[in-house]
C-alpha positions in Angstrom: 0.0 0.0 0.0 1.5 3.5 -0.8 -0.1 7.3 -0.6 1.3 9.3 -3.2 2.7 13.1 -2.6 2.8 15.1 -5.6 5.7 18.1 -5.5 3.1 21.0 -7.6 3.4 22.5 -4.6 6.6 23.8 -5.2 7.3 23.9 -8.9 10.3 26.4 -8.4 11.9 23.9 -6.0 14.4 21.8 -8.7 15.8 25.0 -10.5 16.2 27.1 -7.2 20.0 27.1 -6.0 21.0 26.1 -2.6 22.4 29.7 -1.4 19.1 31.0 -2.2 17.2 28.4 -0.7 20.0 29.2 2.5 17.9 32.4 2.8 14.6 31.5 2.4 14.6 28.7 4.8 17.7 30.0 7.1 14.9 31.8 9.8 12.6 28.7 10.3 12.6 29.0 13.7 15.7 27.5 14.4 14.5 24.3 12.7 17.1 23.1 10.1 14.7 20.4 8.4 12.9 22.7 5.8 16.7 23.5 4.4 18.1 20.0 5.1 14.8 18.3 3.0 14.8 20.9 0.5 18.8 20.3 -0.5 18.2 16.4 -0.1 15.0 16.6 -2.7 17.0 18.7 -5.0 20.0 16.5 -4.6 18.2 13.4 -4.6 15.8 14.5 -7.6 12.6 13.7 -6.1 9.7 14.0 -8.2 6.9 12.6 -5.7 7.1 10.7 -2.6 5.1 7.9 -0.9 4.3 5.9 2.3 5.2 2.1 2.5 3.8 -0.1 4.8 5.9 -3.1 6.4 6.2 -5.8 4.2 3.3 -8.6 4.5 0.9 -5.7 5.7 -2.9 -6.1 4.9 -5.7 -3.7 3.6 -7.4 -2.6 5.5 -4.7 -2.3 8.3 -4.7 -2.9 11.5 -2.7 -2.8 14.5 -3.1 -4.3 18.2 -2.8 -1.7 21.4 0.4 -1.3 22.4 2.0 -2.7 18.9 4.6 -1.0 17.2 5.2 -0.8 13.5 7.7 1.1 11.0 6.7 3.0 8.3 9.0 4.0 5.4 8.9 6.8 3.0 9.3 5.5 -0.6 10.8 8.4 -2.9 10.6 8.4 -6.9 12.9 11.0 -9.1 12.1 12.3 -12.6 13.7 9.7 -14.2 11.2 7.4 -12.3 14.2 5.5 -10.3 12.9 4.4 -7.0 14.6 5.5 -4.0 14.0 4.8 -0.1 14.5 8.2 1.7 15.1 8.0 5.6 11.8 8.0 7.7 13.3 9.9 10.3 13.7 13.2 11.8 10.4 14.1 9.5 6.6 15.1 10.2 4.6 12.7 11.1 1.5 13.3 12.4 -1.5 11.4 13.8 -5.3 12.7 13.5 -5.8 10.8 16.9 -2.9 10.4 19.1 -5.2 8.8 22.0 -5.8 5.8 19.1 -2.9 5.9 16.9 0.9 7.7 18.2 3.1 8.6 15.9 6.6 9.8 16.4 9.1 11.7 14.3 11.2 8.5 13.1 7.8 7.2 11.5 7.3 4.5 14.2 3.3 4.0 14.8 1.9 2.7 18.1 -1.4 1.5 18.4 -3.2 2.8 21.4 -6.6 2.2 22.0 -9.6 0.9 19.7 -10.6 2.9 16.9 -9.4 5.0 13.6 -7.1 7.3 13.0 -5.0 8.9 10.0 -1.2 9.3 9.8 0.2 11.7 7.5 3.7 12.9 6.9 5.5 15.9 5.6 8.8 16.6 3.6 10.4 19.2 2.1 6.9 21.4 2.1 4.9 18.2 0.5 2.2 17.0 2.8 0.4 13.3 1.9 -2.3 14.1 0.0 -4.7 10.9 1.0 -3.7 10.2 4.6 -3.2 6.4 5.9 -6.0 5.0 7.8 -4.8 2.7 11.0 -7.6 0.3 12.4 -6.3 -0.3 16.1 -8.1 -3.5 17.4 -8.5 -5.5 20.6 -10.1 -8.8 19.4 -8.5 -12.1 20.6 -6.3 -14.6 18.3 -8.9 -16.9 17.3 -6.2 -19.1 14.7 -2.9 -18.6 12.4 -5.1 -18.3 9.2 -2.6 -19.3 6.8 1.4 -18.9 6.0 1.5 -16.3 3.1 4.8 -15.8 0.9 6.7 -12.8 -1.1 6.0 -15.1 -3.9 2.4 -15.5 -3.9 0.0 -13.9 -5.6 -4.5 -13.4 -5.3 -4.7 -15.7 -8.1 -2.1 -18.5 -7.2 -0.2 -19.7 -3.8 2.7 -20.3 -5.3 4.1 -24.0 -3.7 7.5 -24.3 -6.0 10.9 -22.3 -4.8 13.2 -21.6 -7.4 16.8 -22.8 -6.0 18.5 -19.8 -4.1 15.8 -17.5 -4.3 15.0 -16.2 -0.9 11.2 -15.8 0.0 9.8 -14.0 3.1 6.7 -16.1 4.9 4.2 -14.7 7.1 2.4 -16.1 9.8 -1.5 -14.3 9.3 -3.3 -14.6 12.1 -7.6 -14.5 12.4 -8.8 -11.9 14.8 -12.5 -12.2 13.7 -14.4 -10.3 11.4 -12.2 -8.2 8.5 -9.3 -8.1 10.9 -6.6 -9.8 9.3 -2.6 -9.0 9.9 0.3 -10.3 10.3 1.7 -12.0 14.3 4.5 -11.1 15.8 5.4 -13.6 18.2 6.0 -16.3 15.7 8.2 -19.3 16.1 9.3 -20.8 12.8 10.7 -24.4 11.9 11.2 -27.2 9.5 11.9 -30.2 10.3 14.9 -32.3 9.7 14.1 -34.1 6.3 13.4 -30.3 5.4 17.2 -29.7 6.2 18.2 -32.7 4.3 16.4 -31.4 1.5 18.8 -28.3 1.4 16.5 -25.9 3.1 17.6 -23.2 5.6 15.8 -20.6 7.3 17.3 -17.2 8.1 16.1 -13.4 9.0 18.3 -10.5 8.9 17.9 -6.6 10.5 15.9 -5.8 7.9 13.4 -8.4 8.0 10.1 -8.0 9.3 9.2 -8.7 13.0 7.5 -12.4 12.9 8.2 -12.9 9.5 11.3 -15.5 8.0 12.8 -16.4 5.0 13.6 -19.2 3.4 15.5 -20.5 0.9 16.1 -23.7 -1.1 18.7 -25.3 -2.9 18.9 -28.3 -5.2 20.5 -31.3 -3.8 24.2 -30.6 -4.0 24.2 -34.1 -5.4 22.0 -33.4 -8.1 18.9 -34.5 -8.6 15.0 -33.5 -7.3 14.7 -32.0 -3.7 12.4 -33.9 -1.0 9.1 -31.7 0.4 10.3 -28.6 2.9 7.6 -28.7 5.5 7.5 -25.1 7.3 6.0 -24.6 10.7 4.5 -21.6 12.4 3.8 -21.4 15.9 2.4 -18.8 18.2 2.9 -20.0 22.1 0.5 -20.4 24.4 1.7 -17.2 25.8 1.1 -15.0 23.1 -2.7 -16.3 22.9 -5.7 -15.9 25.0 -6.3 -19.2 25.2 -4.1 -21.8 27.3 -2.6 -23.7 24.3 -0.5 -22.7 21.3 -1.5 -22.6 18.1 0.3 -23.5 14.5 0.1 -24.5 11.0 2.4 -25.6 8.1 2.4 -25.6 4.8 4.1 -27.4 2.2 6.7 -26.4 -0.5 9.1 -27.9 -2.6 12.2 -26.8 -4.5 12.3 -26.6 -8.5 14.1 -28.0 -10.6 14.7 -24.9 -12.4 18.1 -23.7 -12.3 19.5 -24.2 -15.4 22.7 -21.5 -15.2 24.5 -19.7 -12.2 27.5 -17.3 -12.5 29.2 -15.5 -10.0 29.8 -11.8 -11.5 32.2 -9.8 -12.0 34.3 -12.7 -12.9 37.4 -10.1 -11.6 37.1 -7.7 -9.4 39.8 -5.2 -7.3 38.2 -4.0 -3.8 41.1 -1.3 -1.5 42.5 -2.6 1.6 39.5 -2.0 4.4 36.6 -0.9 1.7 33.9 -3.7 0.2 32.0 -4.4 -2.5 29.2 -6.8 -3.6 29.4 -9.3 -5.9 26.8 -11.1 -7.6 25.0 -14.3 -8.9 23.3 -14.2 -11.7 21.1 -17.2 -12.8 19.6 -18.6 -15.5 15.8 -20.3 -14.6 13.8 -22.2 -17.4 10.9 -20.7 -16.9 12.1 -16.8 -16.7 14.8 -14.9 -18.1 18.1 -14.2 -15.8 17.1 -14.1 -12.0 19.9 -13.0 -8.8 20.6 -15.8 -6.6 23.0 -13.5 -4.5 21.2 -13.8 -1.8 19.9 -17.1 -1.3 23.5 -19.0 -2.4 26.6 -20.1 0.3 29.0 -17.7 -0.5 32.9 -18.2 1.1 36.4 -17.4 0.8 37.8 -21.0 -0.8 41.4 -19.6 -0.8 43.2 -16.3 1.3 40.8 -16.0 4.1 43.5 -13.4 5.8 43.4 -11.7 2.2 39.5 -10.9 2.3 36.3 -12.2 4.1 32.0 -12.8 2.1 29.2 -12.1 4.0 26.5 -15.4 3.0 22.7 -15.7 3.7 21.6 -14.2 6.7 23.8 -11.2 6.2 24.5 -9.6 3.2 25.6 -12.4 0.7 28.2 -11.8 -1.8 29.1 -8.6 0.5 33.4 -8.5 -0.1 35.5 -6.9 2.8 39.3 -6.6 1.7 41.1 -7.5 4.9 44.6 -7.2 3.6 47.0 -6.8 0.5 46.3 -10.1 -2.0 45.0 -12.3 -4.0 41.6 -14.4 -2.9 39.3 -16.8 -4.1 35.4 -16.1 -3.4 33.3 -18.8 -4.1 29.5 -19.2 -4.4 27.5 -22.5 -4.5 24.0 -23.0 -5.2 23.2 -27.3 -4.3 25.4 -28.9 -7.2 26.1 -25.4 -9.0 29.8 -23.9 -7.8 31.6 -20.9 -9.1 34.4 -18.8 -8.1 36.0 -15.5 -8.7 39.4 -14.0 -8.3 39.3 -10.5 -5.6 42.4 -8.7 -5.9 42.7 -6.4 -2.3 45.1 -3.4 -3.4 46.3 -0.5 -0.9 44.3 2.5 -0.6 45.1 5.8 0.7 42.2 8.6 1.1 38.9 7.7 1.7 36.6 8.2 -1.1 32.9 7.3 -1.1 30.1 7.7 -3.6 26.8 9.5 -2.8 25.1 5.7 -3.0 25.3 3.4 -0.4 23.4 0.2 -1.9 23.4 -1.6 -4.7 21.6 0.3 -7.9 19.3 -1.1 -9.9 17.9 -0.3 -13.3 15.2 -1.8 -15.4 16.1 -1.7 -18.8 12.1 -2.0 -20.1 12.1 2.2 -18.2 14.3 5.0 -18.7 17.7 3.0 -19.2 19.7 6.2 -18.1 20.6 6.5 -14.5 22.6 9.9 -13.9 23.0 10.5 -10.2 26.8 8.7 -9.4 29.0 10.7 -7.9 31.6 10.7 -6.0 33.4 13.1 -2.6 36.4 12.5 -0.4 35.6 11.3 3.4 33.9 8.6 5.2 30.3 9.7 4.1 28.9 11.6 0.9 29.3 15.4 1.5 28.2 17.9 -1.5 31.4 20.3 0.1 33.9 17.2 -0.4 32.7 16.1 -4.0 35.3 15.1 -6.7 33.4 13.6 -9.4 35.1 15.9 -12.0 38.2 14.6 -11.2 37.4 10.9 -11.1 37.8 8.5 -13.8 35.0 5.7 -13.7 35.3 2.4 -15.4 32.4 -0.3 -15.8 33.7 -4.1 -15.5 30.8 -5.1 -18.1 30.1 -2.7 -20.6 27.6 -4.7 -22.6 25.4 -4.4 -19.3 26.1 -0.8 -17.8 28.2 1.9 -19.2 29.6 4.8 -17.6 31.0 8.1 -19.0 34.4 9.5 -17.7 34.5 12.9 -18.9 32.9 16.1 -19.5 29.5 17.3 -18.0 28.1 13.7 -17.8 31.0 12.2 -16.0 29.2 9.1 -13.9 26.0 9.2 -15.5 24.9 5.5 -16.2 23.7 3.8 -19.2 22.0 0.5 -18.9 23.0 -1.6 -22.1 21.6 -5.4 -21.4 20.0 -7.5 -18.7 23.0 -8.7 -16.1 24.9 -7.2 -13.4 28.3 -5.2 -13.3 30.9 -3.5 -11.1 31.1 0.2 -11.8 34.5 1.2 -10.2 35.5 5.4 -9.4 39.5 5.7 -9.0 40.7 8.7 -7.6 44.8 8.9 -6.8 45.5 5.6 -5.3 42.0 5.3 -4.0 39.1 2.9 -5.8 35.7 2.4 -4.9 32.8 -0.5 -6.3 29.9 -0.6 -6.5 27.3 -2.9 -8.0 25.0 -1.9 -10.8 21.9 -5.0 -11.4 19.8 -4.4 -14.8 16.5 -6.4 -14.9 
């Protein structure tokens, strides 16, 4: 569910310079957030903004007294790249605080039965269609069903693709319309599950109550057994005296037909990362990432560089010091390797993106917003990208230019992933560029 914020409101706001914007804004009561939002939507490109919901959430929504939720703020620039802006330190506000709190880092607690409407504010744009939070008191009368990321209204889906991670739901029954998902959820399979090559995992970013789960083909070969995953709310957690569960059954595909690891080279500096990936080839859909679903580890010079793997942030390289290493990535009976070279580095450089980017070849295939400033973190006073040179590791996937006016803007070229590197004196930074 997202509420859209349109930026009319301001239609001088992209072409209006920062000094000006310094006076305008400098005598806001003290109150640095009108400047801060205004240079951050400017820098950022932001053509409209929206409100996101935790992942698994339900319409209509609803919350228990005294639970806690996160909302996010989902921004989308000109060029229709979708970026998530920081919900916090912003204006939030609730229509009824005695049902529904709200404070400034977006965090909603249900207080009492009833209705009430959050909205938020940034950079002058206030939600035009506020979010209506049902807070409700009725017992836990069952766990309805297990839903997964992969599902659909039209089909459960029952069939995992090898080493792609989904996110399941426990969706408890409160009676009536009021749906959403528990909390206090205890999730298992059992062991012929883990013979089958299934593993659960969560990470900080996933959702409280929720798991994930991925499967791999045998590494043997051949057709995985049934993966039988349990959900259980305790006794506890319930109004009644006993627990309650429910399982469902899935299976892993045999799907995967291809599995890379990419970039096939790739130079990280002494104490900086960067993220490989595994692109894979499925025979019912074109090229899919495995990344984070495979086993990823260092096979050879573990003091030269160390791989985060599932239930971190798999394929994530840390150079540790100078050398050669071998990262390798396995997916059931699918293993492939790459060579990381860890160089020296000098001065810190960092670019103004701190996550993978992604661009979808079937929009805009231009991407223009990589830049690059000295430091630990992006600061418009520290930038450099005029005097960086940029290099792409696959050029029939991304391309980057190196000079002129468009130095760092990105073209996407083909579907697959590559490493677009910035050098600047003896420092380099990666980062990884997917196209779908």
């Amino acid at each position: 569910m997202v509420i859209t914020i349109k930026r009319g409101s301001v239609p001088w706001l992209k072409p209006l310079s920062v000094s000006v914007l310094m006076l305008v804004l400098v005598s806001c009561n003290g109150d640095l957030r009108p400047l801060e939002e205004q240079i951050e939507a400017i820098d950022l490109d932001v053509a409209s903004i929206a409100i996101t919901l935790p992942p698994n959430s339900l319409s209509p929504f609803f919350l228990g007294s005294n639970q806690a939720v996160q909302l996010g703020i989902l921004g989308t620039t000109f060029d229709g790249q979708s970026i998530a802006l920081n919900p916090d330190d912003r204006r939030w506000t609730s229509s009824d605080i005695s049902v529904v709190s709200v404070n400034d880092d977006g965090v909603v607690t249900g207080r009492a039965e009833g209705m009430a409407q959050v909205s938020v504010s940034v950079a002058g744009m206030t939600v035009m269609q506020p979010l209506s939070i049902n807070v409700s008191n009725a017992p836990l009368q069952s766990i309805a069903r297990i839903s997964g990321s992969a599902d659909n209204t039209a089909d459960v889906n029952s069939m995992l693709d090898p080493c792609i991670p989904i996110t399941f739901a426990a969706i408890g029954s409160f009676g009536g319309v009021d749906e959403r998902p528990l909390i206090n959820v205890n999730w298992t399979i059992d062991e012929a599950s883990e013979m089958a090559d299934a593993e659960l995992f969560t990470t900080a970013a996933t959702t409280a109550g929720a798991v994930e789960l991925v499967g791999r083909s045998p590494s043997g070969g051949g057709v995985a057994g049934d993966i039988i995953l349990t959900a259980t709310v305790p006794a506890e957690a319930t109004t009644g005296s006993a627990a309650l569960s429910a399982s469902r059954t899935l299976s892993v595909a045999d799907s995967l037909v291809s599995f890379a690891v990419a970039p096939t080279d790739v130079t990280v500096m002494e104490n900086n990362t960067t993220r490989l990936t595994a692109p894979a080839g499925y025979n019912l859909s074109s090229v899919e990432f495995a990344t984070n679903g495979a086993d990823w580890e260092v096979t050879q010079g573990e003091n030269v560089a160390s791989v985060e793997s599932v239930g971190g942030t798999p394929g994530l390289v840390t150079g540790l010091d100078i050398g050669t290493a071998t990262v390798t990535a396995r997916c059931g009976a699918f293993v492939e390797s790459t060579v990381v070279v860890v160089a020296a580095g000098s001065d810190d450089i960092v670019f103004n993106r701190n996550a993978d980017i992604i661009i979808f070849l079937s929009d805009d295939p231009e991407f223009n917003d990589l830049r690059v400033a000295r430091g630990d973190d992006f600061d418009t006073n520290n930038e450099i990208t005029d005097e960086v040179d940029f290099f792409s590791s696959n050029t029939s996937v991304v391309t980057v230019d190196s000079t002129g006016d468009d130095r760092g803007d990105l073209t996407a070229v083909g579907l697959g992933s590559a490493t677009i590197s910035a050098e600047f004196e003896d420092a380099r930074i990666s980062i990884t560029v997917e196209v779908r």
